[in-house]
C-alpha positions as CSV (number, residue, x, y, z in Angstrom):
1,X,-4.7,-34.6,-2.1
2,X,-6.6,-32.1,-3.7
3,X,-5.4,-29.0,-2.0
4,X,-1.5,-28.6,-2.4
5,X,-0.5,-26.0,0.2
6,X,-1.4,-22.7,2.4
7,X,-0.6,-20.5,-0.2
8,X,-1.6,-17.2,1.1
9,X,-3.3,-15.1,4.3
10,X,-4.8,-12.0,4.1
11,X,-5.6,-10.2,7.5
12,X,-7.7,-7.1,8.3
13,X,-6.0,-4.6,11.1
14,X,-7.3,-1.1,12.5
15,X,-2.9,-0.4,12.8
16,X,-1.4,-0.8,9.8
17,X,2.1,0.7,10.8
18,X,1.8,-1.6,13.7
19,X,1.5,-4.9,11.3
20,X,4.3,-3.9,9.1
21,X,6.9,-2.8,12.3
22,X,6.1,-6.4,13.5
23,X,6.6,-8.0,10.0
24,X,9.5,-6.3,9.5
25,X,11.5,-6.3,12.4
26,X,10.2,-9.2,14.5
27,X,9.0,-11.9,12.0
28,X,11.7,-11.0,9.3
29,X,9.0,-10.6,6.2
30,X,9.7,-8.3,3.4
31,X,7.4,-5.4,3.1
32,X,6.5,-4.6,-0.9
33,X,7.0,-1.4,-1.9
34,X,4.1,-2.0,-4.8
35,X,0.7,-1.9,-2.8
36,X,-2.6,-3.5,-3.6
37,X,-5.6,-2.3,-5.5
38,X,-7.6,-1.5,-1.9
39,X,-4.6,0.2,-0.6
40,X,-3.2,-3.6,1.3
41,X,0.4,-4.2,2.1
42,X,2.0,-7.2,1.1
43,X,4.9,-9.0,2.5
44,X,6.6,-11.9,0.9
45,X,8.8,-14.1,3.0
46,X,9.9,-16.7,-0.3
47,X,10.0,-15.9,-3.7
48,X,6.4,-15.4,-4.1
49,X,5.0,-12.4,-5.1
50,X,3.7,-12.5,-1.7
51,X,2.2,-14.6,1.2
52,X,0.6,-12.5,3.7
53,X,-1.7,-9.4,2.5
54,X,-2.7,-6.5,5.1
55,X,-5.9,-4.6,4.7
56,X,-7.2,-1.5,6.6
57,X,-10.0,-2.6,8.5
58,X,-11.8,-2.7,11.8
59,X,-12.1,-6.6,11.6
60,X,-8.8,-6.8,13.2
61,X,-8.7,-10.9,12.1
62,X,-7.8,-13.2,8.7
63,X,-9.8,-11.9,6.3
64,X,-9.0,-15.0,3.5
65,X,-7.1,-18.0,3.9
66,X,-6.0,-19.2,0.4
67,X,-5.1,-23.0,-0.9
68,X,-3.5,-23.8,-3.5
69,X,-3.9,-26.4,-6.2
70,X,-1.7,-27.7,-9.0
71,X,-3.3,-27.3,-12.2
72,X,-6.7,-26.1,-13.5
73,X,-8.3,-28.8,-14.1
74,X,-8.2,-29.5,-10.0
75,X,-9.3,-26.1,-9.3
76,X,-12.5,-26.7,-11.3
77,X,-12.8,-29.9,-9.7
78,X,-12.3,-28.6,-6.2
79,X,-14.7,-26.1,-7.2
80,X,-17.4,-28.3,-7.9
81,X,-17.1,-30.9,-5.0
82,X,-17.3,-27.9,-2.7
83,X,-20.8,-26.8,-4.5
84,X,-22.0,-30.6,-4.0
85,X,-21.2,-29.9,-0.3
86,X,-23.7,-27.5,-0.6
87,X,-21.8,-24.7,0.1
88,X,-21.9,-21.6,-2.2
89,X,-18.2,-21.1,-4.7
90,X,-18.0,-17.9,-6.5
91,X,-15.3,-17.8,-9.0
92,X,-13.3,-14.4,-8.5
93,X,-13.3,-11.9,-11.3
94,X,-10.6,-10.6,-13.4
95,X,-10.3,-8.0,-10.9
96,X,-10.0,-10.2,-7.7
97,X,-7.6,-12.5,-9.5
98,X,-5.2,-9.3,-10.3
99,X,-5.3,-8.2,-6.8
100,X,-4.3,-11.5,-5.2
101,X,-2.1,-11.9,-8.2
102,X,-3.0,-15.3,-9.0
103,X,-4.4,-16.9,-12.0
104,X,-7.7,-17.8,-10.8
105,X,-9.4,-18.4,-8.0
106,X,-12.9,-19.8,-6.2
107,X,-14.3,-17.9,-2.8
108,X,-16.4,-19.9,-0.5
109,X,-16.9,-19.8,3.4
110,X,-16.5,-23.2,5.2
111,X,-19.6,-24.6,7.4
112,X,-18.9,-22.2,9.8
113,X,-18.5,-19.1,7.7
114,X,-14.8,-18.7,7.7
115,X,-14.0,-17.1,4.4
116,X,-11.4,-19.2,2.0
117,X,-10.0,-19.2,-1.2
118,X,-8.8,-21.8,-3.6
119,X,-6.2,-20.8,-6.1
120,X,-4.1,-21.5,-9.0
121,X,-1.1,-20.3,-10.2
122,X,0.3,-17.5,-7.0
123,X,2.5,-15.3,-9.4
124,X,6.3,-15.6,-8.0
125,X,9.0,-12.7,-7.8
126,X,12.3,-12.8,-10.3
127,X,13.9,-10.9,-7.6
128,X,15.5,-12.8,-4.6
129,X,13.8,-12.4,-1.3
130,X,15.6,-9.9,1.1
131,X,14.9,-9.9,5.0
132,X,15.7,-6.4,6.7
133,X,17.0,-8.9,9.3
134,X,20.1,-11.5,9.4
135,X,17.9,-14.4,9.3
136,X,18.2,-18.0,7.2
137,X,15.4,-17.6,6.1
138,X,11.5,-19.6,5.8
139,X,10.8,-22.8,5.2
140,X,8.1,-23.0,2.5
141,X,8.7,-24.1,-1.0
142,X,5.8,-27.1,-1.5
143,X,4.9,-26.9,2.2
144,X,3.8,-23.6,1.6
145,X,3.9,-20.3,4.6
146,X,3.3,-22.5,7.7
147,X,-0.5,-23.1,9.3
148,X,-3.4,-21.6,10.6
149,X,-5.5,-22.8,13.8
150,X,-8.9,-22.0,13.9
151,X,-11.9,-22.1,16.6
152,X,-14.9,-24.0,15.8
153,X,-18.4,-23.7,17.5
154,X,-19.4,-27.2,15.3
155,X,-16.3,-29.0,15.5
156,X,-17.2,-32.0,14.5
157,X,-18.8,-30.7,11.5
158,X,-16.0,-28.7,10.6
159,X,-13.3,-31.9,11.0
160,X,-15.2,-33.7,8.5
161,X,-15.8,-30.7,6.0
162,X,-11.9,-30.4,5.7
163,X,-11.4,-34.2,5.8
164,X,-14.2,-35.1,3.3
165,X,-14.6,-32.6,0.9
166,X,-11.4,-30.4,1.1
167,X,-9.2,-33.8,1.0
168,X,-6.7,-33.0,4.2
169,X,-5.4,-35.9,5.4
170,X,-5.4,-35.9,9.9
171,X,-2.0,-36.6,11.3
172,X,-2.8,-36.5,14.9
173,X,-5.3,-35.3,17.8
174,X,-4.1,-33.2,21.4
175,X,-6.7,-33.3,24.1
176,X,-5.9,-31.3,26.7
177,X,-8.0,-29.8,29.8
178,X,-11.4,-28.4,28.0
179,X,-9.6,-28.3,24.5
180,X,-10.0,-30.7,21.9
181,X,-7.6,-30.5,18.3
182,X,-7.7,-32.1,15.2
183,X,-4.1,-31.5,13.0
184,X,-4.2,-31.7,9.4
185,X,-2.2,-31.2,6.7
186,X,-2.1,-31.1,3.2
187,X,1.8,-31.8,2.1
188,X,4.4,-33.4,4.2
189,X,3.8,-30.0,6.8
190,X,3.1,-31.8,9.9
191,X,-0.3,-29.2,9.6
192,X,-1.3,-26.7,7.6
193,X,-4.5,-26.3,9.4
194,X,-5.8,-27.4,12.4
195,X,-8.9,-27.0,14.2
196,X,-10.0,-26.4,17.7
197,X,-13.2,-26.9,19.8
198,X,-14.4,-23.5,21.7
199,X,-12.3,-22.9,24.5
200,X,-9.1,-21.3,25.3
201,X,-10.9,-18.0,25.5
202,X,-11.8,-18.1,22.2
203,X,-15.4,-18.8,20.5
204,X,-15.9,-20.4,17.0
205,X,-15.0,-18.8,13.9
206,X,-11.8,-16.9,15.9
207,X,-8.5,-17.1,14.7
208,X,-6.4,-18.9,17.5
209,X,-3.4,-18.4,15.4
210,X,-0.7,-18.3,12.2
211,X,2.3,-20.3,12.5
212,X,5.6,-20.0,9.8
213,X,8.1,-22.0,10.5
214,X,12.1,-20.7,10.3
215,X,15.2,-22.3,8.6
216,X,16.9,-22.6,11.8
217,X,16.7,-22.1,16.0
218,X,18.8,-19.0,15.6
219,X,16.2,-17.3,13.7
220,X,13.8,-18.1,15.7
221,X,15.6,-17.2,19.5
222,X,16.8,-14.0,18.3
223,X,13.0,-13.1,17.3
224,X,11.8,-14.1,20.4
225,X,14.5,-11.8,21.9
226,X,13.1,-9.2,20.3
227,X,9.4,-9.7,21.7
228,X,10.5,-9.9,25.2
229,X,13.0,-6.8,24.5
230,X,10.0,-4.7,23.4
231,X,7.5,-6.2,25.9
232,X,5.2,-7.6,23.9
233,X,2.4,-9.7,25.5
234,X,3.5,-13.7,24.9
235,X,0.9,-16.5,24.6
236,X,3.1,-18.9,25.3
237,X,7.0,-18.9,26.1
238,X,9.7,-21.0,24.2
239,X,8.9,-24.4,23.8
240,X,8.3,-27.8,22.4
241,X,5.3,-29.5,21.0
242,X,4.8,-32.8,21.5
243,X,3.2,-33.7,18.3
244,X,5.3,-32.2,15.7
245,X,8.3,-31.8,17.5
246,X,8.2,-28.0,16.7
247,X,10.3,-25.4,18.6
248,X,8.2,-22.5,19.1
249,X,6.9,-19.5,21.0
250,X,3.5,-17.4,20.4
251,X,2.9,-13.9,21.2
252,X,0.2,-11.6,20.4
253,X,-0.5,-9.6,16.6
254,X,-1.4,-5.7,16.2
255,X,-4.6,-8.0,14.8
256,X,-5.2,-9.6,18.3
257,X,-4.8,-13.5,17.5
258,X,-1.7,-15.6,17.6
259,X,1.5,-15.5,16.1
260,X,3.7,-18.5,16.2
261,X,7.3,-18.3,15.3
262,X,9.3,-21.8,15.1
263,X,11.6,-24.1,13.5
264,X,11.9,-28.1,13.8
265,X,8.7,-29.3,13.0
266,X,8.8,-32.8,11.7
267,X,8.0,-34.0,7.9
268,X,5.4,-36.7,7.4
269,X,5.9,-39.8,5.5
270,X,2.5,-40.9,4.3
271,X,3.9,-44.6,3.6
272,X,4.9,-44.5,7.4
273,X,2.9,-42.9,9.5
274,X,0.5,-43.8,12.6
275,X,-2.4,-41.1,13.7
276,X,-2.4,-40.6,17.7
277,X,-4.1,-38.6,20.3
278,X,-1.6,-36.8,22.5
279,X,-2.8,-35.6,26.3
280,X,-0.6,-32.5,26.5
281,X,0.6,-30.0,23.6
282,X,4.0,-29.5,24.7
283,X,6.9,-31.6,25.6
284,X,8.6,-29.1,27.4
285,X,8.9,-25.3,27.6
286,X,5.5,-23.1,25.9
287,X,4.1,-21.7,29.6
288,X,0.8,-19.9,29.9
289,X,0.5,-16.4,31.4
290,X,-0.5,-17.8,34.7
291,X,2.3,-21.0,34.5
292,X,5.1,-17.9,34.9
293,X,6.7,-17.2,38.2
């Protein structure tokens, strides 16, 4: 596949000190004490020089996904099949390149204007990565930060764009009630994106949510601890999916979408692997709002 990984998010908030208290102290991500040209916090969570960028802003949603490739020469290509698409691909300038500290980089929005970046060469950190909490630590390496879910008023449209042109490969489909999702991935990550119809009080072009995925179920009850502790408004309890197998919960960002924390998620073997459509998200577990006594 063309695109190698989820490389890098960066999201606009209106509460900066609010993003980096939850980074910090719930998720477990390091804040950077070096800021960004445009004043952005950056919070690393491997040894990258970063995977999540905050910028000041009343958009209060991701600003720029970014996707990695492995060498140049696919950038370029990626580049160009995009174009063919019909979409417009800017190269980023010297400038751009420094500030997401990567080598270089194309911008385009998708067929439904949702802004992305393709990349090559993120700029890792010779200093080890160093949690303010006792966690084990992220799971990301060639699987990259975790996913990213994404409303769609053209859904079909938008399937095929990432399927046809971007190259992800689908590893399953959930309909449930008035919600329809394709998941897709990109390495063995069950998903690195997926994409949902309109619905779920969402309309298209609206971040449902960001998922990262932690080394162990530890990690990931003693953050979820720390959500109900502090009262923070939950999307959905402690649970299990049923496609991925993921343990998870989902409460809500100083930004407004989804955050999912989890750990479990199965790897997928291209050589053995059979696409299904699934009725329910959740094996267990994972309760709605209204599903709480």
């Amino acid at each position: 596949m063309s695109i190698s990984q989820l490389g890098y998010i960066g999201i606009a908030t209106s509460d900066i000190p609010a993003w980096i208290d939850t980074a910090s102290t719930i998720i477990g991500l390091q804040v950077r004490e070096d800021r960004g040209e445009d004043g952005e916090y950056f919070f690393r969570m491997d040894d990258m020089h970063h995977r999540f960028a905050v910028h000041e802003g009343e958009a209060n949603d991701v600003l720029y996904a970014g996707w990695q490739v492995e060498t140049e020469g696919r950038l370029d290509q990626v580049a160009n099949t995009i174009a063919a698409a019909g979409l417009d691909v800017h190269e980023g300038s010297a400038e751009l390149c420094r500030q997401r500290h990567v080598k270089r980089l194309f911008q385009f929005k998708d067929v439904e204007g949702y802004p992305n970046e393709v990349y090559y060469r993120l700029e890792a950190d010779c200093t080890p990565f160093q949690s303010n909490l006792p966690i084990s630590g992220f799971k990301t390496g060639t699987m990259g930060l975790g996913h990213v879910v994404r409303h769609c008023k053209q859904y079909d449209e938008m399937v095929a764009f990432y399927r046809d042109v971007m190259g992800f490969k689908i590893s399953d489909y959930i309909v449930w009630a008035d919600a329809d999702a394709t998941f897709m991935r990109c390495n063995k990550r069950h998903h690195s994106l997926a994409l949902i119809n309109e619905g779920l009080g969402h309309v298209g072009g609206q971040t449902n949510h960001i998922m990262v995925e932690m080394q162990s179920l530890d990690d990931v009850g003693r953050a979820y601890d720390e959500v109900l502790k502090r009262q923070l408004p939950i999307i959905m309890t402690l649970g299990r999916h049923s496609n991925d197998l993921g343990i998870s919960f989902y409460f809500v960002t100083p930004s407004g979408f989804g955050f999912e924390i989890g750990c479990g998620g199965i790897e997928v073997d291209d050589d053995d692997w059979n696409v299904k459509t699934f009725n329910s998200t959740k094996l267990w577990g994972h309760l709605l709002p209204h599903e709480r006594s």
